[in-house]
ROTIVO-844424 format. One line per 10 residues: number of its first residue (from 1); for each residue x, y, z of C-alpha. Coordinates in nm, 2 decimals, decimal comma, m for minus. Layout:
<atoms>
NUM) X:Y:Z | ...
</atoms>
This chain:
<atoms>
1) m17,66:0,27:m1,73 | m17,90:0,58:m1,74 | m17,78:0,95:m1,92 | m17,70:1,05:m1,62 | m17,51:0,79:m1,50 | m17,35:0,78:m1,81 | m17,26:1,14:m1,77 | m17,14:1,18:m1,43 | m16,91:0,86:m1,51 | m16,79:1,09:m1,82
11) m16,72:1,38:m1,55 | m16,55:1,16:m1,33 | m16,28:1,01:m1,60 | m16,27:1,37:m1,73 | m16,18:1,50:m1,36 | m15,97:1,20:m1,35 | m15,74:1,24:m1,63 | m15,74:1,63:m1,57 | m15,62:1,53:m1,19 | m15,35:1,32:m1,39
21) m15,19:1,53:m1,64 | m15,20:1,83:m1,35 | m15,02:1,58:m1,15 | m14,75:1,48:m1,38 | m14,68:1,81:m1,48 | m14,61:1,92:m1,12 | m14,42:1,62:m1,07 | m14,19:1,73:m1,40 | m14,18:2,09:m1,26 | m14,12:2,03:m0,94
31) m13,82:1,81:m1,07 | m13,69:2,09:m1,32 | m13,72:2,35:m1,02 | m13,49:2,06:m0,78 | m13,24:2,06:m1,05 | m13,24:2,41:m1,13 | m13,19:2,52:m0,73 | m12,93:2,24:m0,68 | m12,73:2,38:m0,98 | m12,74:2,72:m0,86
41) m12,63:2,62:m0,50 | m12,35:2,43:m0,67 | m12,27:2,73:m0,87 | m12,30:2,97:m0,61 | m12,07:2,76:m0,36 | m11,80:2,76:m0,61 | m11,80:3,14:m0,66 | m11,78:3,18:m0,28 | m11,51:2,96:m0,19 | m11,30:3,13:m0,46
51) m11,38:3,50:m0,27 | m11,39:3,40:0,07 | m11,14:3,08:0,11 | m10,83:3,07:0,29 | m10,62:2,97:0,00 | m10,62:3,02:m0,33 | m10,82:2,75:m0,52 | m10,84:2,62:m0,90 | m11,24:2,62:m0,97 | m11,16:2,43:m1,30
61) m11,01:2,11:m1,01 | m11,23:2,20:m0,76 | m11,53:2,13:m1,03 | m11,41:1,84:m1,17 | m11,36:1,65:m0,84 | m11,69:1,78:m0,74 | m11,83:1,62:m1,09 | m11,62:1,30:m1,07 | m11,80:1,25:m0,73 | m12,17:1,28:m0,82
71) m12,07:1,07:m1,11 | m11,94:0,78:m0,89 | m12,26:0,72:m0,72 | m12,42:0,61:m1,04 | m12,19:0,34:m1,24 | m11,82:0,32:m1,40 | m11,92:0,36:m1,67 | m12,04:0,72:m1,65 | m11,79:0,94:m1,74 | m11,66:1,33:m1,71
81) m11,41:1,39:m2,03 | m11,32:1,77:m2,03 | m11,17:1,95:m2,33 | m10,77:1,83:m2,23 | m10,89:1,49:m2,23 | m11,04:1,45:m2,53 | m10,76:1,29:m2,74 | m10,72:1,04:m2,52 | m11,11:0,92:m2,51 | m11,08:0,97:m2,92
91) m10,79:0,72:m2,87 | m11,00:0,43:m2,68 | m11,34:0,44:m2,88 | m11,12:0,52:m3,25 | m10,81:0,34:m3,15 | m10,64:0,66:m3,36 | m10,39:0,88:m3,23 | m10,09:1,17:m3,39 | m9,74:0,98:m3,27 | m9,43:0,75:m3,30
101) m9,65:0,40:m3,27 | m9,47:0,27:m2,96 | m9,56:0,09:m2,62 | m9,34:0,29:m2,33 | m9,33:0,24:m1,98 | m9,15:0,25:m1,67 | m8,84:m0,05:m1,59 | m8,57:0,01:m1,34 | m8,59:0,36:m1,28 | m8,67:0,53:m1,62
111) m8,90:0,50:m1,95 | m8,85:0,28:m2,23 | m8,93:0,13:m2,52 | m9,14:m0,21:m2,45 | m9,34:m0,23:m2,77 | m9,26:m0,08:m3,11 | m9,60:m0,17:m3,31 | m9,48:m0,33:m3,63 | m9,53:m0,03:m3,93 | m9,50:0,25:m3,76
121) m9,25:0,51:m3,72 | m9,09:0,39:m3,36 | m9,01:0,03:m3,55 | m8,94:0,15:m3,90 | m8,69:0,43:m3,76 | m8,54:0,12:m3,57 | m8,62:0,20:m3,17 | m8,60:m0,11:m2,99 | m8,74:m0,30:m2,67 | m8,56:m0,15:m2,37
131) m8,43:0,15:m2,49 | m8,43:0,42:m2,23 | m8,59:0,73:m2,35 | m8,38:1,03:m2,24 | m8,44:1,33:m2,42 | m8,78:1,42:m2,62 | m8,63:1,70:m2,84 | m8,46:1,95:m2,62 | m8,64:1,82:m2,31 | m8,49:1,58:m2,04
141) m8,76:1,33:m1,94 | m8,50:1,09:m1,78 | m8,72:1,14:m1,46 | m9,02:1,28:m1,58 | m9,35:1,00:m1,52 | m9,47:0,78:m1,82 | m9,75:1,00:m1,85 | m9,56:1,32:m1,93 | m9,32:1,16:m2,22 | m9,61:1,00:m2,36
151) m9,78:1,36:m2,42 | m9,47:1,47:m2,54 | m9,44:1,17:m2,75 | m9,76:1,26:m2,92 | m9,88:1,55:m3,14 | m10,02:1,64:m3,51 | m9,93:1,38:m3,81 | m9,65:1,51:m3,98 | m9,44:1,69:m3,73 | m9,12:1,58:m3,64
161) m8,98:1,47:m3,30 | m8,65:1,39:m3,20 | m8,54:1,12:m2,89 | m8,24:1,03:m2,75 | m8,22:0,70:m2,61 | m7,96:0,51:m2,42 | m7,92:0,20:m2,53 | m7,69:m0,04:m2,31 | m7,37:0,13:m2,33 | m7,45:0,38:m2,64
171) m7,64:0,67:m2,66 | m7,85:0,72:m2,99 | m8,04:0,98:m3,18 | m8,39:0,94:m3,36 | m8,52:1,16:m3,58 | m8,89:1,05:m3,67 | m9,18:1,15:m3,85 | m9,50:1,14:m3,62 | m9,78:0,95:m3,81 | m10,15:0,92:m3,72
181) m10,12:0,58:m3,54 | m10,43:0,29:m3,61 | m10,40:0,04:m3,33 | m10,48:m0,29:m3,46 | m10,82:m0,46:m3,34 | m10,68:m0,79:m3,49 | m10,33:m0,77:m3,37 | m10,26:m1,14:m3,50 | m10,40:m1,42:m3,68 | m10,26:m1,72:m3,86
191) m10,30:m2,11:m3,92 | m10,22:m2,36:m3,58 | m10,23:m2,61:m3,86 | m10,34:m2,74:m4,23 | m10,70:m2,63:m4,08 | m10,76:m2,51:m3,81 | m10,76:m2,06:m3,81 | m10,70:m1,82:m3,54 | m10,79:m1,49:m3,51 | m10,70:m1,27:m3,20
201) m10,97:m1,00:m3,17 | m10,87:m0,76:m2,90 | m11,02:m0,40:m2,91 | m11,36:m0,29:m3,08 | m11,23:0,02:m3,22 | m11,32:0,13:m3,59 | m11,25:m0,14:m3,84 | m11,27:m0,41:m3,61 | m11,52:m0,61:m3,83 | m11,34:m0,52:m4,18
211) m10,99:m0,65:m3,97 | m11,18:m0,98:m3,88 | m11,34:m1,01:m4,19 | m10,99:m0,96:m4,41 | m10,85:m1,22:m4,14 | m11,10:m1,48:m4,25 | m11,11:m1,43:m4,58 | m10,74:m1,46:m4,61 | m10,75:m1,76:m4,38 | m11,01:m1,95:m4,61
221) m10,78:m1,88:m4,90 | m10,50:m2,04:m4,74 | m10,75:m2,38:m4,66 | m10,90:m2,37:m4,30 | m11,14:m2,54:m4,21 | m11,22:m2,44:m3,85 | m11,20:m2,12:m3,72 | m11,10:m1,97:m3,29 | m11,23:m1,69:m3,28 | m11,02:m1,54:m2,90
231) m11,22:m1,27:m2,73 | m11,01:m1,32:m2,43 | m10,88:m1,00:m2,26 | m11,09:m0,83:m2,46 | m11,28:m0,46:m2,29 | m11,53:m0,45:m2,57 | m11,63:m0,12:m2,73 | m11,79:m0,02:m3,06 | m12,14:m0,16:m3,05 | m12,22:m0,16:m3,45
241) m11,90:m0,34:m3,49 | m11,98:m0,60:m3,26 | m12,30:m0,67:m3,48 | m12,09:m0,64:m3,80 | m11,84:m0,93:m3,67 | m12,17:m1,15:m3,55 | m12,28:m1,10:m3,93 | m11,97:m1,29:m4,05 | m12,12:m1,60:m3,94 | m12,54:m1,55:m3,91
251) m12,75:m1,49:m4,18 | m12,89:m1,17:m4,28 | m13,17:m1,01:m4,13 | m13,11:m1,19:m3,75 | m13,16:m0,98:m3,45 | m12,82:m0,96:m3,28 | m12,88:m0,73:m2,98 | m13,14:m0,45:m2,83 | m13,05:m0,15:m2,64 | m13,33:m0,08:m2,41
261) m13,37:0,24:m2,17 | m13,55:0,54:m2,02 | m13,55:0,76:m2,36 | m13,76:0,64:m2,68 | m13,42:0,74:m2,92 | m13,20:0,48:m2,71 | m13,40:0,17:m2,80 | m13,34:0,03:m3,09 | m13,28:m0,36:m3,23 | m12,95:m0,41:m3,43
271) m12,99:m0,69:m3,72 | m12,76:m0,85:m3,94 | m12,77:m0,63:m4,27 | m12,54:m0,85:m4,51 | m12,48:m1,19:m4,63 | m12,23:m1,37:m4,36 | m11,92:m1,44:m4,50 | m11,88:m1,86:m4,39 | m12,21:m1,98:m4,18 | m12,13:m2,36:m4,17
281) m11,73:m2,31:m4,06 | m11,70:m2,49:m3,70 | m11,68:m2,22:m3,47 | m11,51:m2,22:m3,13 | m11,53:m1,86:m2,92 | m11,26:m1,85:m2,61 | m11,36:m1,60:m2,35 | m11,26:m1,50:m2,00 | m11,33:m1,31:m1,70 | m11,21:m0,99:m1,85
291) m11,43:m1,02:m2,19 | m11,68:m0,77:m2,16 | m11,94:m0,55:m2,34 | m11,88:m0,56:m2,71 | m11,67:m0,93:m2,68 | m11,97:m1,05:m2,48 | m12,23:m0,93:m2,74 | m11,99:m1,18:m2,98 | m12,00:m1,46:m2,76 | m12,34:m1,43:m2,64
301) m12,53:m1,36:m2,98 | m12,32:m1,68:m3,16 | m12,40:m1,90:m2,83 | m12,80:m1,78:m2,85 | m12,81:m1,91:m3,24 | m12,61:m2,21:m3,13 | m12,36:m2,13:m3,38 | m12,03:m2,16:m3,18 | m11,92:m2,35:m2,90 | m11,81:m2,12:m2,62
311) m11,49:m2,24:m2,42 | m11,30:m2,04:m2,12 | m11,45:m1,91:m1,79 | m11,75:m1,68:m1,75 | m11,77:m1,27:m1,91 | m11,75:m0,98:m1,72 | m12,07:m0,93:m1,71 | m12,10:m0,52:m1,90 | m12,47:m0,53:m2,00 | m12,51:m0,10:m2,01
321) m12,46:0,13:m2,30 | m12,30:0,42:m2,29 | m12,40:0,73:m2,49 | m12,17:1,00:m2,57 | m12,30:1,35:m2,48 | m12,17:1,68:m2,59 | m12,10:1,98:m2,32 | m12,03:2,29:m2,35 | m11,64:2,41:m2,37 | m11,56:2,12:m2,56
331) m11,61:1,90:m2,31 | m11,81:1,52:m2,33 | m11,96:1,32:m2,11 | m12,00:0,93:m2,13 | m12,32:0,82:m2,00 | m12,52:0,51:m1,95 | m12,87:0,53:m2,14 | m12,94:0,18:m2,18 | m12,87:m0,17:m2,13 | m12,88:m0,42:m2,43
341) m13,02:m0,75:m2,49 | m12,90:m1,07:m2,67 | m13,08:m1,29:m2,90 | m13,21:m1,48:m2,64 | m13,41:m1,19:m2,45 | m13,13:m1,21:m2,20 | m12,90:m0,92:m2,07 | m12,57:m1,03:m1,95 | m12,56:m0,72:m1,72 | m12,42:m0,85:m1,34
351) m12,42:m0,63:m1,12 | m12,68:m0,38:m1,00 | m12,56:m0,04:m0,93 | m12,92:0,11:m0,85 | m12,88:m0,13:m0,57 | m12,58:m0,08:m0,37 | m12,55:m0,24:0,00 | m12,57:m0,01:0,33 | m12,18:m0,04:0,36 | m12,10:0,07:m0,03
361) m12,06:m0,24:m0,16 | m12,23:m0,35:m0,51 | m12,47:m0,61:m0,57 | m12,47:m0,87:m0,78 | m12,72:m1,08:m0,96 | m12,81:m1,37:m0,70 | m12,82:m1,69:m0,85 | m13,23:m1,74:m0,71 | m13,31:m1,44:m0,92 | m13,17:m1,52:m1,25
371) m13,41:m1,61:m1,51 | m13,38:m1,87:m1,75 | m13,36:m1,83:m2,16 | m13,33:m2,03:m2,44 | m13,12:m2,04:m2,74 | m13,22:m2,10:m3,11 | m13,22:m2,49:m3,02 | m13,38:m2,48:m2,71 | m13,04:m2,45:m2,50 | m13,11:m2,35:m2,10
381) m12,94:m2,00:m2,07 | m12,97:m1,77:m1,79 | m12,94:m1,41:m1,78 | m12,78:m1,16:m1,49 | m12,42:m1,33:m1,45 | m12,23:m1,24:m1,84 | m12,20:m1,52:m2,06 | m12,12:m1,85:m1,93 | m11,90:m2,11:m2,15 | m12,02:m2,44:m2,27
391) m11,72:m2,56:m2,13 | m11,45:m2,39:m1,87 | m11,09:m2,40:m1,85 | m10,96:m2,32:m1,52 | m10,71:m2,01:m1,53 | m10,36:m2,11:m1,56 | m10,22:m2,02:m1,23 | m9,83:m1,97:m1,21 | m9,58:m2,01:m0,95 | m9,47:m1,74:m0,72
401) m9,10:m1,76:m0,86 | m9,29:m1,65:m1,21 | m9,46:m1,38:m1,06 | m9,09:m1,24:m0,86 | m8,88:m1,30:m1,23 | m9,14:m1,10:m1,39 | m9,23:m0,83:m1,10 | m8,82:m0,81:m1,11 | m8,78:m0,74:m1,48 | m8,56:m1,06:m1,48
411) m8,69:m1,24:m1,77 | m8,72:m0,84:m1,91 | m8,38:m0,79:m1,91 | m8,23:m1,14:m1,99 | m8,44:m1,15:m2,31 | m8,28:m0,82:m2,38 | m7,92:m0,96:m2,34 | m8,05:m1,22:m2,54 | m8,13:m1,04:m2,80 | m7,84:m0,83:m2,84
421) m7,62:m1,21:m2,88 | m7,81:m1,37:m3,12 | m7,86:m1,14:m3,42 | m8,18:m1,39:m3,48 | m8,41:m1,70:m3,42 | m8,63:m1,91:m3,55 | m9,03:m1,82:m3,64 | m9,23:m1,78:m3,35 | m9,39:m2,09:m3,36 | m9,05:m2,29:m3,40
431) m8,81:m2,11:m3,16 | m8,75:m2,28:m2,82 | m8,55:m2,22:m2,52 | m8,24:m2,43:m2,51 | m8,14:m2,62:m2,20 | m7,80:m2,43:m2,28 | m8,05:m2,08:m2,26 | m8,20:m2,19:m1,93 | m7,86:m2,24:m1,75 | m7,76:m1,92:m1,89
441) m8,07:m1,77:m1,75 | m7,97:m1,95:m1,40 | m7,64:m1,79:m1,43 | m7,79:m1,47:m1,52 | m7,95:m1,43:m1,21 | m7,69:m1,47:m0,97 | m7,65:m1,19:m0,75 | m8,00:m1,09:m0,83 | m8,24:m1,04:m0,60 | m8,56:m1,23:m0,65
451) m8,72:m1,32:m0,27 | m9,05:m1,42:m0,27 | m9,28:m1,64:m0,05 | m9,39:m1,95:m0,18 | m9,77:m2,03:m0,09 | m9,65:m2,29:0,16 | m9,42:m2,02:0,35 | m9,73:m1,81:0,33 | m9,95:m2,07:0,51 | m9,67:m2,19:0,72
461) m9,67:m1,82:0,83 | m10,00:m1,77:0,91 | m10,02:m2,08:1,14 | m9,74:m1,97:1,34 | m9,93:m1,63:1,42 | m10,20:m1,82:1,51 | m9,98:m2,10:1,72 | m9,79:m1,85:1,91 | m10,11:m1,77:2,08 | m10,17:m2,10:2,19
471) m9,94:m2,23:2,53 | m9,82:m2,51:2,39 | m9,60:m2,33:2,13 | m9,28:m2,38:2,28 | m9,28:m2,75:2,28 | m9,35:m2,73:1,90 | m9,16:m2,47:1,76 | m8,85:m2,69:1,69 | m9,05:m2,85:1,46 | m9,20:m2,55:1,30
481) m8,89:m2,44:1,23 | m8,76:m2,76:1,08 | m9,08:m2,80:0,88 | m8,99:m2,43:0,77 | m8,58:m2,54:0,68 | m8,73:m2,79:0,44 | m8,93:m2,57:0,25 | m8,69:m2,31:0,22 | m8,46:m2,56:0,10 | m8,70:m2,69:m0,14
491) m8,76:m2,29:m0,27 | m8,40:m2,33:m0,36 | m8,47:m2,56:m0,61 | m8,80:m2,34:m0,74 | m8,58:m2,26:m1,08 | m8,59:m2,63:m1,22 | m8,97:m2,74:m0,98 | m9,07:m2,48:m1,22 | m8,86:m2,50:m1,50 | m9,11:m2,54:m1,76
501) m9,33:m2,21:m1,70 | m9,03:m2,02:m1,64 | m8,89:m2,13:m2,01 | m9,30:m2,05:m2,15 | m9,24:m1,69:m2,03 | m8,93:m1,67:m2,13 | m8,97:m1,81:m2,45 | m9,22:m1,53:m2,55 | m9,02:m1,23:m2,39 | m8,74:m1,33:m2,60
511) m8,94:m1,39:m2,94 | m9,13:m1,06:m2,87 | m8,76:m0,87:m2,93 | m8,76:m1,04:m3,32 | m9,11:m1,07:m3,37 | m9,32:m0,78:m3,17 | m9,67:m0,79:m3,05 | m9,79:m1,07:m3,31 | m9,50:m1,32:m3,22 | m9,57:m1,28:m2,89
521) m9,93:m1,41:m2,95 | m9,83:m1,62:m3,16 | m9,58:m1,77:m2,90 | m9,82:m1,77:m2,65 | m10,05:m2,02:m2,81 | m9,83:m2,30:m2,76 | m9,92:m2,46:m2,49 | m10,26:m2,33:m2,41 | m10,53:m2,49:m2,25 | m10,81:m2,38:m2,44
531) m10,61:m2,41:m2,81 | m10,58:m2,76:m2,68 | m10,94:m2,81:m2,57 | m11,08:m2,62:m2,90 | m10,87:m2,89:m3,11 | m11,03:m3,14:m2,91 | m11,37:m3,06:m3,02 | m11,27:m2,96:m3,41 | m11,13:m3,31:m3,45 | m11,50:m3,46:m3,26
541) m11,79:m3,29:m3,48 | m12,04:m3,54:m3,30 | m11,89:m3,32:m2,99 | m11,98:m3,00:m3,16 | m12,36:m3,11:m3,25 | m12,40:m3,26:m2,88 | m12,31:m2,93:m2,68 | m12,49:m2,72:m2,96 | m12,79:m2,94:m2,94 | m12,84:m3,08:m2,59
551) m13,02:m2,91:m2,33 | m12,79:m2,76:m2,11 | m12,84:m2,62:m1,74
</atoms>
């Protein structure tokens, strides 16, 4: 090349990049300058409407509405939280809040107690499952929505409160003592047998890794050998503790997730910092459908070092980080800045919301366009979909009569009587329902009113919309209608067809009155599918090595 080729290509890059940098900086301006005239239309719209409109208007509604839209074309996850909201959001991501430590809710036509958490002032002061709330100091909430005599329930630590409940036939007075209430992120754990642990990890609030870590420990003392860890039901949350729990069981100094977005400050790789507390324990994870975000960083980052066998049905599928941003007026927003990455270079995220369909609806991942990963021992893993188990267990899928019982408060209210007879029962894991309780419970409901349709009525009523069309109807609705005598008759008998679900639900109802949240758990158990299928692997190590090992599609 000659000098002045060599020059004019020199002027040409020059001009190039110059051509560049002018371009991107009109691009940027010309963005500012949309978002600076959109926000001033938006402003000036509000101020008009409040001059010129017809009615009267609240601009401090009006806005929010108008910001809860924009934020709804983007994801879920993206959040408004003005200043009168705060406590609660402080509530979900700290699990913390000023009150009396008490579940309440609404059952035949009022507010009552249905959980007093065990320690706190609701429980200590003795307020019990199904007491109506009445009175909140001087105030009558008997008709007053949940929402309200929960805010009235709360306030600072310290300060007292007063509530009148009835309680069957009496009327009763509690003076408590609000306290600053710590939900538990480990609201049970104990020994199914001489060695096998479980621990029940629902939230991912603060402290959820030194709960799960204090759970183990104290379930090695006591001689374990295997270890559940139950992610089931479980909405996720704080990402640092999700990292801390994976730590338990990997090594130091493993990658356990990326977060990976737009800005330069949101990307950032999360290692394991300290030495794991057991990292040869058998491990089983259970997970479900509503596992998601922090549970699925668990699950996936333990499955991607082949380090636990995953059993249940796939994750959510909540690959996105949110970010919390402050406004001004004391107000937050929750925004998505990122989306994070397990071990394995895969996200777990499912659904597109860039990409939403001409009608509204949301994409998901298809299966063509799913890439494939691999774990630590060369596992087949695919991304786009949440975390899929090494082994499922179909949902557990109960009969309509269940559904009516508990829609009804039936099984509510009986375990209530129940309670109020027996001054006590057995441990959780040891109590049973009597053939003596379940005719009582049969005898209980008579007179009540628990109609439902059966799945057969359903489908039986379905084909005769369908039938009626057709001109041969008439010469076969005597037999429709014999065919539909039968099945009612057979619904008759749905209380002992289905006896042994009904006694499960009862069973745990009634032990929740003695033993609260964790005896409820713990009655749960008993009888679960994927307990039963865990066990099965736990007393099969060759089982263990083969999913952990084998390639796997």
């Amino acid at each position: 090349m000659n000098t002045n080729s060599r020059k004019s290509f020199f002027i040409g890059g020059f001009v190039i990049l110059v051509l560049s940098m002018t371009l991107a900086f009109q691009v940027k301006n010309d963005k500012l300058f949309a978002l600076a005239k959109n926000i001033d239309i938006f402003a000036t719209l509000i101020r008009e409407l409040d001059s010129y409109y017809v009615d009267e208007i609240d601009p401090d509604q009006l806005v929010t509405v108008g910001i809860n839209a924009m934020l709804e074309e983007l994801d879920p996850y993206t959040e408004y939280i003005p200043e009168e909201d705060s406590d609660d959001f402080r509530m979900l991501t700290t699990g913390e809040y000023g009150g009396i430590g008490a579940l309440i809710g609404n059952r035949g036509g009022g507010n009552m107690i249905l959980m007093p958490y065990t320690g706190f002032p609701a429980q200590s002061t003795g307020l019990k499952i199904a007491d109506m709330i009445l009175k909140i100091d001087s105030v009558d909430v008997s008709s007053k929505p949940t929402s309200q005599v929960s805010e009235l329930l709360k306030g600072p630590a310290n300060t007292p409160v007063k509530v009148v409940v009835k309680r069957d036939q009496d009327t009763l007075e509690f003076s408590l003592i609000r306290k600053k209430i710590s939900l538990k992120n480990v609201p049970y754990y104990g020994k199914l047998d001489e060695q096998t642990g479980y621990i029940k990890l629902g939230d991912f609030t603060t402290n959820a890794s030194a709960e799960v870590r204090n759970a183990l420990v104290d379930l090695k003392s006591q001689g374990i050998s295997r270890l559940i860890l139950d992610v089931r039901d479980n909405p996720g949350g704080l990402l640092n503790e999700a990292v801390e729990i994976v730590n338990l069981f990997i090594p130091k100094g493993k990658e356990v997730v990326k977060t990976i977005g737009k800005l330069q400050n949101v990307n950032f790789t999360y290692k394991t910092t300290k030495t794991p507390v057991d990292k040869d324990i058998p491990l089983v994870v259970l997970i479900n459908e509503r596992s998601a975000s922090a549970a699925e960083i668990v699950a996936g980052a333990l499955q991607d070092y082949d380090r636990a066998v995953l059993l249940g049905r796939r994750s959510f599928g909540k690959g996105l980080v949110q970010t919390t941003i402050p406004l001004t007026y004391n107000a937050q927003a929750k925004i998505t800045t990122a989306k994070y990455y397990i071990p394995s270079g895969r996200c777990i995220q499912a659904i597109d919301y860039a990409q939403s369909r001409e009608n509204g609806s949301l994409t998901t991942v298809p299966d063509s366009l799913r890439k494939e990963f691999r774990t630590a021992n060369g596992r087949l893993v695919l991304d786009g979909a949440g975390i899929e188990p090494d082994e499922s267990v179909e949902e557990v899928r109960y009969a309509p009569i269940s559904y009516t019982l508990v829609a009804g408060n039936h099984i509510f209210d009986f375990a209530t009587q129940y309670f109020y007879s027996h001054p006590s029962i057995s441990s959780p894991n040891e109590f049973q329902i009597s053939d003596q309780d379940y005719e009582d419970f049969k005898k209980f409901l008579e007179g009540k009113d628990y109609d439902y349709t059966t799945y057969t009525e359903k489908s039986l009523q379905d084909l005769e919309k369908y039938l009626e069309k057709e001109d041969y109807f008439k010469e076969i609705q005597d037999q429709l209608d014999a065919i539909k005598n039968k099945v009612n008759h057979s619904k008759e008998n749905d209380l002992n067809t289905h006896m042994s679900e009904i006694r499960k639900i009862l069973r745990e109802e009634i032990v929740s009155r003695y033993y609260y949240q964790e005896g409820m758990i713990a009655a749960s158990l008993e009888g679960d599918p994927a307990i039963s299928l865990a066990k099965t692997y736990f007393d099969s190590p060759s089982k263990i090595t083969s999913v952990l090992t084998a390639s796997k599609k």
